[in-house]
N, C-alpha and C positions, 0 to 999 in steps of 0.2 A: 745603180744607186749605192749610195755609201752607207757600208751599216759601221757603228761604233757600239761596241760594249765596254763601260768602265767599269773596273774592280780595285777602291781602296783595298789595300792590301798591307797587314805588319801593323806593328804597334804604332808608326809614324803616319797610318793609312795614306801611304803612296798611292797614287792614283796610276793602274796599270789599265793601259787602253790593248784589246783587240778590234782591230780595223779590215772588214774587206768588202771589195764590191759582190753587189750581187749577182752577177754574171759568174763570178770567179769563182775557184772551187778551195783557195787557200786563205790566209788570213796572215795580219800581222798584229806582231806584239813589239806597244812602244810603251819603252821602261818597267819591266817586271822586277820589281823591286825586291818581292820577297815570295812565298808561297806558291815555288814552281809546280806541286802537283796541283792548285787551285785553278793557275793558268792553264795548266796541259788539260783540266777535266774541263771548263768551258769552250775549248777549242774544240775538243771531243767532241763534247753534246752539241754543237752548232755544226759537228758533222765537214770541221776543216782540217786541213793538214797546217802548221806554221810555220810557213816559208823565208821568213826572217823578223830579228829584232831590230829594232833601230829605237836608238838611245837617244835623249836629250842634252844628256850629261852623264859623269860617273859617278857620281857620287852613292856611295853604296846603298843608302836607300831608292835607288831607283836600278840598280843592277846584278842585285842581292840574287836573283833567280836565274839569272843571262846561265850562267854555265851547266845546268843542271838541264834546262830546258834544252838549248843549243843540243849537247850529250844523246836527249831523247829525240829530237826531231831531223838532227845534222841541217837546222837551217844556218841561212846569212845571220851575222852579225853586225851591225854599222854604228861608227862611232865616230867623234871628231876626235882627228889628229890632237888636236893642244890638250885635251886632258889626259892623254896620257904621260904627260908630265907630271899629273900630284901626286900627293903625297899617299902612298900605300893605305894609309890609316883613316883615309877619306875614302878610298875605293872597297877597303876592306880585302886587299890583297890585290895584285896584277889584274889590271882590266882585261876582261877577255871579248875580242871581237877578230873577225875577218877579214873586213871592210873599213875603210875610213870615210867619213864623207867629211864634206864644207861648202863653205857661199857658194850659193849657185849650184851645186849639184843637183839630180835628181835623181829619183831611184825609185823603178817603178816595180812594184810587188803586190799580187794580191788582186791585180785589175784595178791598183788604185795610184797613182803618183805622187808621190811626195816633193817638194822643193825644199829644200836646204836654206834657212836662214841664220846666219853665224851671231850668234846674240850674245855676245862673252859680256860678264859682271857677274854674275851668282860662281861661275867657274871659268876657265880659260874657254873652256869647249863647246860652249851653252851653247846649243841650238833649238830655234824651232822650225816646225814641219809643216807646211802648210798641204795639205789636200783638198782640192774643190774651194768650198768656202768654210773650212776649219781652221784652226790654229793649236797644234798640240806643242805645248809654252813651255813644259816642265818648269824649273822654277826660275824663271826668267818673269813670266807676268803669275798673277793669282788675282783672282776679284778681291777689285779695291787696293791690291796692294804690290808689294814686289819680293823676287825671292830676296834671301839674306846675302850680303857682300863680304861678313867679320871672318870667315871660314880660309882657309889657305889657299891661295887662288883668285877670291874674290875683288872685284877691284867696284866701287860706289859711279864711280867716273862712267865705265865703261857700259855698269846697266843703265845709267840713265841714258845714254848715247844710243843704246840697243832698243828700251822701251821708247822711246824719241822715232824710232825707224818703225817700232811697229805700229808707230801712234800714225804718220805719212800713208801705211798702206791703203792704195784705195778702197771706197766697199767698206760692207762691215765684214765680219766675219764670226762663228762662233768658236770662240776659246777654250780650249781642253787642259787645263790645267795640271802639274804633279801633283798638286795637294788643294783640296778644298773643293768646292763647286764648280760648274763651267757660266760662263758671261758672255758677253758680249764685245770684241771689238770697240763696238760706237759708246757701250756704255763705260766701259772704261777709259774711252777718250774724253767723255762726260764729265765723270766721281772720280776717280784715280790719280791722286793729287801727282802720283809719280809719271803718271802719261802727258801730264802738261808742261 
């Protein structure tokens, strides 16, 4: 069974997910934004070890904790190749990962598998994850709305192309967002003027 814990996290409250199955005895962290001892003490107390990160995007509010955590656990790191082309002052210094992933990858951690969907408009790299019947969006979808394009990197074109692709998936699914509440798939095929 899939357990998720969310923890807004930072003045921007980043939404930092830990993800594992229940068979398994590790967990994963996607997007820890900021507050690595907050992350390290919830994985404690659920009595996991964290066997890797996997990113959305880099953007520093969602990787603000990646190195300090990484340091304490020596887990994976995964990240898409094209953001590590921006600009320093978006990342908040050299992205740190191990791993690259993209389309089509998968990457199974935690007794839980992840699929790679390459979702670029909010950043070059934007991806989301789908597990089971989840969707972790970072800021590519949000209920009701869509991440920002104006940022370096960003291109308007290309999220609407990405949300267009997740609007196609069959099923619904439920959606994990970087910032704000989690939704629904169907229902943001519904209301989300940006999914039509």
């Amino acid at each position: 069974m899939l357990n998720i814990e969310t923890m807004p996290l930072g003045s921007y409250q980043t939404n930092c997910y830990l993800v594992w199955d229940s068979e398994a005895e590790g967990c994963v962290v996607i997007d820890p934004g900021f507050e690595p001892q907050t992350v390290l003490l919830a994985a404690r107390k659920l009595g996991r070890k964290i066997q890797a990160i996997l990113l959305t995007h880099g953007h520093f509010d969602h990787v603000g904790a990646v190195r300090e955590i990484a340091a304490d656990t020596d887990c994976d790191v995964y990240l898409c190749e094209a953001d590590k082309l921006m600009p320093v002052r978006m990342t908040a210094g050299p992205l740190y990962h191990t791993h690259t992933y993209g389309e089509g990858d998968r990457v199974t951690v935690a007794g839980v598998t992840f699929s790679v969907l390459h979702t670029p408009g909010h950043t070059p790299g934007s991806v989301c994850l789908l597990a089971e019947n989840h969707i972790f969006s970072g800021d590519t979808l949000f209920a009701g709305t869509c991440g920002r394009t104006d940022l370096p990197g960003g291109n308007w074109e290309q999220i609407l192309t990405s949300l267009k692709r997740l609007a196609s998936l069959e099923g619904d699914y439920i959606v994990h967002p970087g910032h704000g509440e989690a939704t629904t798939l169907m229902d943001e095929r519904m209301y989300n003027p940006y999914m039509r």
